[in-house]
C-alpha positions as CSV (number, residue, x, y, z in Angstrom):
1,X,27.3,-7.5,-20.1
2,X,26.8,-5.9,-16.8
3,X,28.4,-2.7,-18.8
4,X,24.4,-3.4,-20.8
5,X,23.3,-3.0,-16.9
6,X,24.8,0.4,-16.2
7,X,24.1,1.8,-19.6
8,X,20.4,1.0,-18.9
9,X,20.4,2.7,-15.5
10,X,22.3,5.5,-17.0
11,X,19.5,6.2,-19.8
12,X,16.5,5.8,-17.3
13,X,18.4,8.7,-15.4
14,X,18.9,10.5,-17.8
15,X,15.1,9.9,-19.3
16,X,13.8,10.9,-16.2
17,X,15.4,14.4,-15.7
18,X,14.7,15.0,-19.3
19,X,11.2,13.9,-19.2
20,X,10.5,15.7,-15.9
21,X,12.8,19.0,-17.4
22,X,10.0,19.2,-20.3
23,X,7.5,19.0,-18.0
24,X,8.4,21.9,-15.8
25,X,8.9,23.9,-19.4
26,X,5.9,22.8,-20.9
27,X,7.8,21.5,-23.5
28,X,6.0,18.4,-25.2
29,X,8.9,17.6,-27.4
30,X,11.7,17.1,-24.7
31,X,9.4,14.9,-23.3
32,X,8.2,13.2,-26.1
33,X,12.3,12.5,-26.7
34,X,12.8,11.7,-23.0
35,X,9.9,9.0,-23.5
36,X,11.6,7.5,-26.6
37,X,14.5,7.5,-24.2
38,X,12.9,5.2,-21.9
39,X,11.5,3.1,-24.4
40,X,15.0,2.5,-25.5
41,X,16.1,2.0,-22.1
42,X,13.6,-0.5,-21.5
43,X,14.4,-2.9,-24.8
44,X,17.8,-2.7,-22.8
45,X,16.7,-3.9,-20.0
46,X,14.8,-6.4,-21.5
47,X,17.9,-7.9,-23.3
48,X,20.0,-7.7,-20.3
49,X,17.3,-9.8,-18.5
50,X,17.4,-12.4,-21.4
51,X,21.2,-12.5,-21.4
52,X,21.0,-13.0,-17.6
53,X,19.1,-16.3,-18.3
54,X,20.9,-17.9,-20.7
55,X,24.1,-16.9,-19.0
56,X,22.7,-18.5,-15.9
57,X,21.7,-21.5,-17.7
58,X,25.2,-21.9,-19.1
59,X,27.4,-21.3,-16.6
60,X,25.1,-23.3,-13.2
61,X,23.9,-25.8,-15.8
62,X,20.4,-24.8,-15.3
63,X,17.3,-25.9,-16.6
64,X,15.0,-23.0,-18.6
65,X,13.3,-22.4,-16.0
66,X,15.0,-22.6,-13.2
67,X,17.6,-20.6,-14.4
68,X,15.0,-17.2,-14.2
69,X,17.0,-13.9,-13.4
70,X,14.9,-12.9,-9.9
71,X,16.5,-15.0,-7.5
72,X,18.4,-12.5,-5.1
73,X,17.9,-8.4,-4.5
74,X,19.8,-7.8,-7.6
75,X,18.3,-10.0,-9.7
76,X,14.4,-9.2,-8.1
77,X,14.7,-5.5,-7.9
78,X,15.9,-5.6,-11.6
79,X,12.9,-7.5,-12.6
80,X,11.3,-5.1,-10.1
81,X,12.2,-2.3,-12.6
82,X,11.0,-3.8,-15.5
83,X,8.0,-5.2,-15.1
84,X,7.3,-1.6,-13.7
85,X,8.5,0.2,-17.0
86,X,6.7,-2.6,-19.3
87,X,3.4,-1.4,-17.4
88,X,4.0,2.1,-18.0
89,X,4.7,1.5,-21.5
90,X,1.8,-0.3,-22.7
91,X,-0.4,2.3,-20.2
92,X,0.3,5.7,-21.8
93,X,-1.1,5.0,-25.3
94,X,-4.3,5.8,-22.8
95,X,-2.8,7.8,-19.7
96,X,0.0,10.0,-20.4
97,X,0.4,10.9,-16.6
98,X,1.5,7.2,-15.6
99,X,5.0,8.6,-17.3
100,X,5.7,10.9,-14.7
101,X,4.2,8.3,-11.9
102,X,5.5,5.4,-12.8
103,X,9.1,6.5,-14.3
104,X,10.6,7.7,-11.0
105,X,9.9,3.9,-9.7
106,X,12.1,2.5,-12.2
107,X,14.7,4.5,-11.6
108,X,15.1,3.8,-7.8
109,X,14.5,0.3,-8.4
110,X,17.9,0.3,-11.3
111,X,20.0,2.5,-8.6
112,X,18.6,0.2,-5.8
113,X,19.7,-3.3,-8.0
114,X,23.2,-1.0,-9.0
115,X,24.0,-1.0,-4.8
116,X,23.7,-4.8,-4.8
117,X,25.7,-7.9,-6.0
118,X,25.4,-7.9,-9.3
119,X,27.5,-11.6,-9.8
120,X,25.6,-15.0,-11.0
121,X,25.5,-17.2,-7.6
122,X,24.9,-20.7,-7.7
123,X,21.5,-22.1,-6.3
124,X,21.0,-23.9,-3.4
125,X,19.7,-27.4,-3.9
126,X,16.4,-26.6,-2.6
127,X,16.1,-23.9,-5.4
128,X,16.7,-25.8,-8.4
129,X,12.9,-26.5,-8.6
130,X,10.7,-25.3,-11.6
131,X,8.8,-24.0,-8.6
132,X,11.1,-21.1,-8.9
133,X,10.0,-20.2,-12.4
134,X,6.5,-19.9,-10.7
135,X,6.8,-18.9,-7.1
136,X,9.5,-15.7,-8.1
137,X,8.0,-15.0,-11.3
138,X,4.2,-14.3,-10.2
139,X,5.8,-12.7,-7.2
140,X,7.8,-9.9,-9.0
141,X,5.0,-9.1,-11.5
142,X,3.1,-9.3,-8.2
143,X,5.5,-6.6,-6.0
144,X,5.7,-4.5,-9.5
145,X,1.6,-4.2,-10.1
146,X,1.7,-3.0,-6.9
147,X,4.4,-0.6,-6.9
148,X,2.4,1.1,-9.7
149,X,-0.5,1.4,-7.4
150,X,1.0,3.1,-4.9
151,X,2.8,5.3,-7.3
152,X,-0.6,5.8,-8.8
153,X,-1.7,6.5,-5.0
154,X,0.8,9.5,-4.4
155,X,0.0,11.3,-7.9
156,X,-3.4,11.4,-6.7
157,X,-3.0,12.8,-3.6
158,X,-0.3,15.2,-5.1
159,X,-3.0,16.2,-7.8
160,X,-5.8,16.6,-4.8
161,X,-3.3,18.6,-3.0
162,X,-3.3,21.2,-5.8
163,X,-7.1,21.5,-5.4
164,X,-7.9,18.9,-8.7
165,X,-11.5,17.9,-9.0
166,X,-11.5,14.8,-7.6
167,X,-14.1,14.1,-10.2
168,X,-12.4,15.1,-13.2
169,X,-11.3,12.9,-15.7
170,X,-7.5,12.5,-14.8
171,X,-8.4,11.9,-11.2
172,X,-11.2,9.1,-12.2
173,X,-8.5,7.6,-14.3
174,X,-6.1,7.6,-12.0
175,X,-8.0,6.3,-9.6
176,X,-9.2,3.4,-11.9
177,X,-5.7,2.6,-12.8
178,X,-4.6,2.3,-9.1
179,X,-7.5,-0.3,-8.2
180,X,-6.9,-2.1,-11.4
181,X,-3.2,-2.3,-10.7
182,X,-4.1,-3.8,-7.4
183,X,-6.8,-6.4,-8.6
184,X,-3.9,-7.1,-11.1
185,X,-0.9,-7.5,-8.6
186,X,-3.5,-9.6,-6.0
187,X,-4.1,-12.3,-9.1
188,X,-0.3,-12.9,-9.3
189,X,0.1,-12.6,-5.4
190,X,-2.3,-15.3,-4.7
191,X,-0.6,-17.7,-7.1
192,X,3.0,-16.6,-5.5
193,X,1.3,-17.5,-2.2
194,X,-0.6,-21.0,-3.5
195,X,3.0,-21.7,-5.7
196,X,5.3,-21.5,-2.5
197,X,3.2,-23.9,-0.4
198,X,3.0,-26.5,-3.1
199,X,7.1,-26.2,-3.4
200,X,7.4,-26.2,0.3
201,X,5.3,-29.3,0.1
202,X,7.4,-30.4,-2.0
203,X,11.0,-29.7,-0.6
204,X,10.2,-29.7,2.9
205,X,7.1,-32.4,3.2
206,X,5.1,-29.1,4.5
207,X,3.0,-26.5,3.3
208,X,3.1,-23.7,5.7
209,X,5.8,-23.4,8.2
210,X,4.8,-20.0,9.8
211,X,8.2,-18.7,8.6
212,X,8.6,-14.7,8.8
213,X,8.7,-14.5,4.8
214,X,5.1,-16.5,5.1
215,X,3.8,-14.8,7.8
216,X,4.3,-11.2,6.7
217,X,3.2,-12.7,2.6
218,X,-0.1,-13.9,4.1
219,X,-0.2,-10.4,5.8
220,X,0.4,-8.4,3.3
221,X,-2.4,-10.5,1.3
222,X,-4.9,-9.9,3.8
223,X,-4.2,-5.8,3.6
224,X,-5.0,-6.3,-0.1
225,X,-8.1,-8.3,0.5
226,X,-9.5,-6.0,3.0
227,X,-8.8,-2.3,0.0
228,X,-10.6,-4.9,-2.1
229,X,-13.5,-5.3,0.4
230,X,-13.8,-1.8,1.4
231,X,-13.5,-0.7,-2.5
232,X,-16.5,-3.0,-3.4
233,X,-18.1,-3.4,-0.1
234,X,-18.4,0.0,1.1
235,X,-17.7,1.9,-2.3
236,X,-14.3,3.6,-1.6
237,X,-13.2,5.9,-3.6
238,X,-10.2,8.4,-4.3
239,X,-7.7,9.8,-1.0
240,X,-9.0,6.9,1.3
241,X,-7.9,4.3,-1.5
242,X,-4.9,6.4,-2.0
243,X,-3.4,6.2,0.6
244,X,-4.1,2.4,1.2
245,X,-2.0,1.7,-1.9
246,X,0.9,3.5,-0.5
247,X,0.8,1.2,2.7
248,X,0.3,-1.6,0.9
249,X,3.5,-0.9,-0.7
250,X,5.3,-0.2,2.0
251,X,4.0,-4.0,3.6
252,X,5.3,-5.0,0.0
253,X,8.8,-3.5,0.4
254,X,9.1,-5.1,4.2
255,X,7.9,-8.4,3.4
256,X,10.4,-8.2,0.8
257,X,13.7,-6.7,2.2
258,X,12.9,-6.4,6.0
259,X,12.2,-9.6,6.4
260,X,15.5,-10.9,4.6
261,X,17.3,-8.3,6.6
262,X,15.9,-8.4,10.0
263,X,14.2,-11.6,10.4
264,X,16.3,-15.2,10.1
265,X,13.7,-17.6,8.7
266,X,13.8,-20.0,5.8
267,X,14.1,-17.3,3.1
268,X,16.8,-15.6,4.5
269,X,18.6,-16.7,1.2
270,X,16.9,-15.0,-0.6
């Protein structure tokens, strides 16, 4: 099945440089194809995820949900990927831009996940929890939402770089989307937070432990909460906001794989 993997990546490539190829053209139908493309790239995806799962309830002898396929940088930068392309799918009915935005995401999530070990590992005791189901879950949806913002962040600043109206219509909208995005991701990010005291509650008879992983996830959190404050608070708008979202992504991307990779801690496995 990990031949389902590489097909997947190979049609989001090639969906990509057609959809971006019609673009330059002006040629509405290539991309219109290229979007179907990615649709069918995405139902891919989605039953590679599902095979994932039962496989890695059959073969570890896990439970439904511990056996979720987001445990490990293949595994979480697939989901990555897909909770990304879900979002982009059920937002262009209404904003046909967030193809262009949001597609190039997925595919450095796929080649990204494609670089890293793509066999099923067996959990460490302390993961075998339906805390996993929870904690990993909200957390990817989490990271993805605000992926999207960020990516949501750069069109805009691409589009005010070509001298846009910053009060036009797409600009507005993609403005909108970005801050939604975030309010969106911060939801599930405060329930990854809340989740992965409980479990360390539960595991390790303590909720907080200072551990890098924590420590940059409660910074991380608190970048978010202050966009949120200055977004209400002071009414910012537009470039400010842009940019914002691509740093909050960036403290999204360390907390996630810096961390792991530079900092020893209690996540290090993961």
């Amino acid at each position: 099945m990990h031949t389902l993997f590489n097909l997947t990546l190979v049609a989001y490539i090639i969906a990509a440089i057609a959809y971006f190829t019609g673009a330059g053209f002006k040629h509405e139908k290539i991309q219109k194809y290229a979007f179907l493309m990615f649709v069918a790239a995405t139902i891919a995806h989605i039953a590679y995820f599902i095979w994932r799962w039962w496989a890695k309830m059959d073969v570890l002898d896990l439970t439904f949900l511990t056996a979720i396929p987001i445990r490990g940088a293949f595994e979480y930068s697939m989901g990555f990927a897909l909770v990304i392309a879900i979002i982009v799918i059920l937002a262009r009915p209404k904003m046909p831009w967030i193809v262009s935005a949001g597609l190039p995401a997925v595919v450095v999530m796929m080649v990204f996940a494609a670089t890293r070990n793509m066999e099923i590992h067996d959990l460490m005791p302390a993961l075998r929890s339906p805390w996993l189901f929870v904690h990993a879950g909200t957390g990817v949806v989490a990271y993805a939402a605000f992926a999207v913002a960020a990516v949501c962040g750069i069109k805009y600043l691409s589009k005010l770089k070509k001298s846009e109206d910053e009060e036009s219509k797409t600009m507005l909208q993609i403005d909108r989307m970005s801050y939604r995005a975030i309010v969106f991701g911060m939801l599930f990010f405060t329930v990854t937070i809340i989740s992965g005291s409980m479990w360390a509650s539960d595991a390790w008879s303590r909720f907080w432990f200072w551990d890098p992983k924590e420590l940059w996830s409660l910074i991380t959190w608190i970048f978010y909460v202050i966009y949120l404050h200055q977004r209400l608070r002071k009414n910012w708008r537009g470039k400010r906001t842009a940019i914002m979202a691509i740093v909050g992504v960036g403290l999204v991307l360390f907390t996630w794989l810096g961390v792991n990779n530079l900092l020893y801690g209690l996540h290090s496995y993961s």
